[in-house]
LOTI-133324 format. One record per residue: residue in one letter; x, y, z of N, C-alpha, C in turn. Coordinates in steps of 0.001 Angstrom, whole numbers, plus 500000, padded with zeros to 6 digits. Layout:
REM residues N
aXYZXYZXYZ...
REM end
This chain:
REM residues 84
x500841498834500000500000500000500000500889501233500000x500735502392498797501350503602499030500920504283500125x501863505254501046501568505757501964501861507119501765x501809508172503287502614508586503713502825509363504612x503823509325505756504125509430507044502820510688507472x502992510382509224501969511518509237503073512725509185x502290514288509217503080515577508856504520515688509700x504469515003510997505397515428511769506421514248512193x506493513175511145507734511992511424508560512256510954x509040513567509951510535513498509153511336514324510275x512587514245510256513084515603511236513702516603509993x514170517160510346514487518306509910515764518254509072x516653517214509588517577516566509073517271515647507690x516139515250507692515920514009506597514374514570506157x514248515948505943513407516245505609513170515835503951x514118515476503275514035515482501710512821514295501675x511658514346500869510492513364500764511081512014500207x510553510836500189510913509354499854510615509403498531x511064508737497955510831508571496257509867507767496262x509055506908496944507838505923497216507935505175498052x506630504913499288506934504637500296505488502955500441x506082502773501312504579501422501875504317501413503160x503571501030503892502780500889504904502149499345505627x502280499006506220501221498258506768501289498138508475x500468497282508461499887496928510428500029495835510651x500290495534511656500634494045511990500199494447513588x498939493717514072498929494019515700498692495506515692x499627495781517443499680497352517169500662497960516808x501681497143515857502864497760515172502850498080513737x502931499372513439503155499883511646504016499884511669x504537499281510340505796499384509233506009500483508624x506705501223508024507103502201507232508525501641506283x508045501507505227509246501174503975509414502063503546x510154503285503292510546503888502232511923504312501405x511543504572500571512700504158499540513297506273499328x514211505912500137515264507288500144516501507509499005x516635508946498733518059508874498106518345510406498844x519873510301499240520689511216499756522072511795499127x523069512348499323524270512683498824525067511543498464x524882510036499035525543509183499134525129507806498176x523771508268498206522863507110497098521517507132497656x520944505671497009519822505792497943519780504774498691x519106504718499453518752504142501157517071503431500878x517355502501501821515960501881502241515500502167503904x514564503014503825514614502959505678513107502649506291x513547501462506936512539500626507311512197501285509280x511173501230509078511090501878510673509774500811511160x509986500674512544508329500212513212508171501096514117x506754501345514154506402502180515125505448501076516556x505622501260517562504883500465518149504368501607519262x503022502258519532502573503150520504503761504287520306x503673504882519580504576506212519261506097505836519933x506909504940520264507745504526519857508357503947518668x509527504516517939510086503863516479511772503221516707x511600502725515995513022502069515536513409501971514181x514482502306514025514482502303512218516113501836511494x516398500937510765517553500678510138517278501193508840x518667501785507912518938502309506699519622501001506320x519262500617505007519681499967504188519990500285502737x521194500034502616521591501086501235520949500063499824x520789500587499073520151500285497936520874499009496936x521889499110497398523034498438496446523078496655497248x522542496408498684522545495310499165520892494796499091x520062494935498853518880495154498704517949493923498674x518925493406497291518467492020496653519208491107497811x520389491336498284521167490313499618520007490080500290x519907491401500987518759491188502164517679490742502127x516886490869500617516057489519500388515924488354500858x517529487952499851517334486574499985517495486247501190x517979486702502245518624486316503527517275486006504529x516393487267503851514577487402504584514375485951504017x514055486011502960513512484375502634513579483456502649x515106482937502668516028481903503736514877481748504761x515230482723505419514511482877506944513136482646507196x511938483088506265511075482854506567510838481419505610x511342480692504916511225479290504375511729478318505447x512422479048506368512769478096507735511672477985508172x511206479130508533509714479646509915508939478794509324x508985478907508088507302477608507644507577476763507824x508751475577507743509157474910507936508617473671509178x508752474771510759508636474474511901506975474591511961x506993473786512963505922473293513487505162474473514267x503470474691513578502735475728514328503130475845515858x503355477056516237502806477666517745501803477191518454
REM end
């Protein structure tokens, strides 16, 4: 789903807008994907918000497809195992 942040999540520092962003909910935690470019390249910066607490890693654009596969590894394990 295209999104985008509410008015007051960029700081002032990283005010430049995302080139296209996504969204979703899981529980009471939102995702925020968006796809950045800066002086250096562009960036992926993934944030969760859980009750107006965030956390967020930058991922540069150039490892992208790595981190894929590494997600899917991972979740072809998780199915793997036996329901909860």
């Amino acid at each position: 789903m295209l999104s985008e942040y509410p008015q007051n999540s960029e700081s002032p520092r990283n005010s430049q807008p995302p080139i296209a962003s996504e969204q979703f909910t899981v529980d009471r935690k939102k995702f925020y994907l968006d796809l950045k470019e800066n002086s250096r390249g562009r960036v992926y910066k993934i944030t969760e918000d859980v009750s107006g607490h965030r956390d967020t890693i930058m991922l540069p654009a150039e490892c992208v497809s790595e981190f894929i596969e590494a997600l899917s590894r991972l979740a072809s394990i998780e199915q793997a195992l036996p329901p909860l």
